[in-house]
C-alpha positions as a Markdown table, in Angstrom:
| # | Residue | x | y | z |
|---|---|---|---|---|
| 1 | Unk | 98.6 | 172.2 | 111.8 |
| 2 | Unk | 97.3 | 171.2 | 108.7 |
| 3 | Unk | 97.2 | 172.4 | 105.0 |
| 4 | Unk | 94.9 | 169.8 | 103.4 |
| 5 | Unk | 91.8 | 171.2 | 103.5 |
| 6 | Unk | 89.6 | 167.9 | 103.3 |
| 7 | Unk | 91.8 | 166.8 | 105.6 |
| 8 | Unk | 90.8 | 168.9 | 108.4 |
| 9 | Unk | 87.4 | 168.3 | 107.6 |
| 10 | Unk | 87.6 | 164.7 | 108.3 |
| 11 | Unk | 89.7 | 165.1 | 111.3 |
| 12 | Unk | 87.7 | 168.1 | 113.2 |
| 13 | Unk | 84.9 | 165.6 | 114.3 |
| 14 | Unk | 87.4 | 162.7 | 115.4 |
| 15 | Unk | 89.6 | 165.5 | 117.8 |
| 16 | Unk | 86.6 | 167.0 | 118.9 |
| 17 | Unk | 86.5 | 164.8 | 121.9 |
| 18 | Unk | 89.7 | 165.4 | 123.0 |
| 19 | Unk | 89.6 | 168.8 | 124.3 |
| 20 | Unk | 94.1 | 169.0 | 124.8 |
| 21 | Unk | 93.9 | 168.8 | 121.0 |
| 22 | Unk | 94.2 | 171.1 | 118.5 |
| 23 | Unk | 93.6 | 171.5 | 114.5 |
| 24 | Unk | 94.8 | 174.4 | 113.0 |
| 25 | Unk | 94.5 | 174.6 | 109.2 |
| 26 | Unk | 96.5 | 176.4 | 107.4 |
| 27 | Unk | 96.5 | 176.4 | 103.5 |
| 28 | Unk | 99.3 | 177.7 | 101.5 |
| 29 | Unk | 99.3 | 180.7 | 99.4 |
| 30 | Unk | 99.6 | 180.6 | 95.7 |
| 31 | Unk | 103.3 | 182.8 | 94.5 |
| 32 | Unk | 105.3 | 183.3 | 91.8 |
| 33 | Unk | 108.2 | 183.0 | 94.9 |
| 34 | Unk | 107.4 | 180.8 | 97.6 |
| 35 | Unk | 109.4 | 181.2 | 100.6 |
| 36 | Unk | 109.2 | 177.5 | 101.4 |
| 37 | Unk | 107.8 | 175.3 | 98.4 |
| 38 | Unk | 107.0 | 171.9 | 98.2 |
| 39 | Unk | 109.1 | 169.4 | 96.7 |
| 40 | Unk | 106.0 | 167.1 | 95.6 |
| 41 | Unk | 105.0 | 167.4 | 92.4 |
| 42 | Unk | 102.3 | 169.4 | 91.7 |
| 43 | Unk | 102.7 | 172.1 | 94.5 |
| 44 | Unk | 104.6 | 174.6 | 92.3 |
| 45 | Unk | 103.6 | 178.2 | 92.9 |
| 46 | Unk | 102.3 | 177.0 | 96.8 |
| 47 | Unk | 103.9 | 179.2 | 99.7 |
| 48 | Unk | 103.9 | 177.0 | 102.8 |
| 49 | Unk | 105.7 | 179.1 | 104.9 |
| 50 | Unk | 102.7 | 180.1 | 107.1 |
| 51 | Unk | 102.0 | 176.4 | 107.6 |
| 52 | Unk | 105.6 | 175.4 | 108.5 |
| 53 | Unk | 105.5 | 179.3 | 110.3 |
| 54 | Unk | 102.2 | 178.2 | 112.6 |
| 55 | Unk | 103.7 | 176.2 | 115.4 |
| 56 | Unk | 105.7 | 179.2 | 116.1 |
| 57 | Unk | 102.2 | 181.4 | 116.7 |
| 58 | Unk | 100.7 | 179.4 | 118.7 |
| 59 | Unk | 104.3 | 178.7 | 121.0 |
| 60 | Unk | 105.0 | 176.2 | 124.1 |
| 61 | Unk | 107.0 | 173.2 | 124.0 |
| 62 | Unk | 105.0 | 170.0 | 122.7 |
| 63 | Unk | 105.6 | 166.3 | 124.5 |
| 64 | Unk | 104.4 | 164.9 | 120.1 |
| 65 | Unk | 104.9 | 166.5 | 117.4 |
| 66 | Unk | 103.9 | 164.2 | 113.7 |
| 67 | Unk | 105.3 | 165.9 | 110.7 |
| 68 | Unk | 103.2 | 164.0 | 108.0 |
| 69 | Unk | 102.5 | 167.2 | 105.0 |
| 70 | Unk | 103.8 | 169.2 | 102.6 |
| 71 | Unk | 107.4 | 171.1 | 103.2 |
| 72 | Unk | 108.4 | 168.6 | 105.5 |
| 73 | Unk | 112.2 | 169.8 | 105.7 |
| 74 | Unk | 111.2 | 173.2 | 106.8 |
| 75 | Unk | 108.5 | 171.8 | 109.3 |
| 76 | Unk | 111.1 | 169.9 | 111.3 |
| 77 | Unk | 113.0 | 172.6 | 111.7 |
| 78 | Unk | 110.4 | 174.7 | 113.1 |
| 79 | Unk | 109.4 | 172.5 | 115.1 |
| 80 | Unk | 112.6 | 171.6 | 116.7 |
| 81 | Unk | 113.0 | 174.8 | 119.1 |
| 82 | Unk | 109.5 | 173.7 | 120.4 |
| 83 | Unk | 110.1 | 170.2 | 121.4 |
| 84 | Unk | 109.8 | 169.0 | 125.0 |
| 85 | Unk | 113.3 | 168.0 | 126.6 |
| 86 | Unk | 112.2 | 164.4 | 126.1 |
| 87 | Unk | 109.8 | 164.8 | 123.5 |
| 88 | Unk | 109.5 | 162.9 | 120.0 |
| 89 | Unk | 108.7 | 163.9 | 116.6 |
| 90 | Unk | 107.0 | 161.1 | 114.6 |
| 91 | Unk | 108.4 | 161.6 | 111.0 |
| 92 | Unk | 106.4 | 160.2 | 108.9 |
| 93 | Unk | 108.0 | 158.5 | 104.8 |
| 94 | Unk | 111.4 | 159.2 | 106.3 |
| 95 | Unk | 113.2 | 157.3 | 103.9 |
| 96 | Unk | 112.3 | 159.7 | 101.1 |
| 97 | Unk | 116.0 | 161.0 | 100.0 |
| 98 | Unk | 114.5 | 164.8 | 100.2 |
| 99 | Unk | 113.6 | 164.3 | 103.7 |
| 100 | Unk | 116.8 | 162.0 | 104.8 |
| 101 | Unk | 119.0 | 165.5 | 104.5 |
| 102 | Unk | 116.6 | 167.0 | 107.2 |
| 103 | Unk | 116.9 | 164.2 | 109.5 |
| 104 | Unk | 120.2 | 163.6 | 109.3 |
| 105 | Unk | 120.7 | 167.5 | 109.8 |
| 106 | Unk | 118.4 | 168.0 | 112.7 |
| 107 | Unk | 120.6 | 167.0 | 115.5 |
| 108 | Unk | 118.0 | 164.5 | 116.4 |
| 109 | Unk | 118.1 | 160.6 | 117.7 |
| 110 | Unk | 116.7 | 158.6 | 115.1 |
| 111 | Unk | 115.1 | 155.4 | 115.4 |
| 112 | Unk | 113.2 | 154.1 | 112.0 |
| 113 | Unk | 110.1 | 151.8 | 111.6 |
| 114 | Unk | 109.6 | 150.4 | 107.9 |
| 115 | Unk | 106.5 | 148.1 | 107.1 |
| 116 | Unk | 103.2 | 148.5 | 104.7 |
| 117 | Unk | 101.1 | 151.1 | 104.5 |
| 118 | Unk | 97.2 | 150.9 | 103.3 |
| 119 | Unk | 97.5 | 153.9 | 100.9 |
| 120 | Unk | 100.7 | 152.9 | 99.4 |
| 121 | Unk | 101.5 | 150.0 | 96.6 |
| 122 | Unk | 105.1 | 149.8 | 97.8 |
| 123 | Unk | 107.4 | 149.5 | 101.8 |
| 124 | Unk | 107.7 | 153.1 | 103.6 |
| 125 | Unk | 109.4 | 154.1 | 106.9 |
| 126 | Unk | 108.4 | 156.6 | 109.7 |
| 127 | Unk | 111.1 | 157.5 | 111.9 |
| 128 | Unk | 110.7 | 158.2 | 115.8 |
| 129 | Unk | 113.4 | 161.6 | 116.6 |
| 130 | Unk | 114.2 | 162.6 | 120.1 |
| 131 | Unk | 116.8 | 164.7 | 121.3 |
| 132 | Unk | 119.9 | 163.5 | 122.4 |
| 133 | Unk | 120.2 | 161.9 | 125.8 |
| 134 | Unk | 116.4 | 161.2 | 126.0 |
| 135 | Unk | 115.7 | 157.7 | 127.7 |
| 136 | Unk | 114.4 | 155.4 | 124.9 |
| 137 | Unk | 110.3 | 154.9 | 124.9 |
């Protein structure tokens, strides 16, 4: 799933080869009341709740899921009933305090991974989850 139009753009040509992938883009609705807002600035008055919603439409248990977009707290969530027994969620800026209260919530193992990133001036961390009792990849 994806929200960023440009995004899925760029992306539609590089997944085209792989056939077991899919790119669902879903943009968020302009509201004087979103369900599930964004906490980055300059989202206010965007309804992501049929983005975080979309994993539920299209169903099944995933082996990966990356949660790298906008509403991030709500996405885990969703996708948390749809994770394989031993599947992992790659969580990606998971040191961001906003997102640390969704982690920390989700019932999930965490393992984090800090280093540089090429669009960043500054350290982040992406964090591995798994469920409890899954073997360690």
């Amino acid at each position: 799933m994806e929200h960023h139009a440009g995004f899925v753009a760029r992306m539609r040509p590089e997944f085209a080869a792989h056939p077991h992938v899919m790119l669902h883009e879903v943009e968020a609705r302009w509201s004087t009341r979103p369900g599930v807002p964004s906490g980055k600035a300059g989202h206010a008055g965007l309804d992501f709740a049929d983005y975080v919603t979309a994993i539920d439409r299209v169903g099944g248990r995933f082996d990966l899921i990356v949660i790298d977009g906008r509403a991030r707290e709500a996405c885990l969530q969703a996708a948390i009933p749809h994770l394989a027994a031993d599947g992992l969620v790659v969580y990606d800026n998971s040191g961001r305090q906003r997102y640390r209260r969704a982690i920390e919530g989700s019932g999930l193992l965490e393992r984090r991974f800090a280093g540089l990133t090429p669009t960043l001036p500054y350290p982040e961390q992406t964090s591995l989850l798994t469920r409890p009792g899954t073997a360690a990849r």
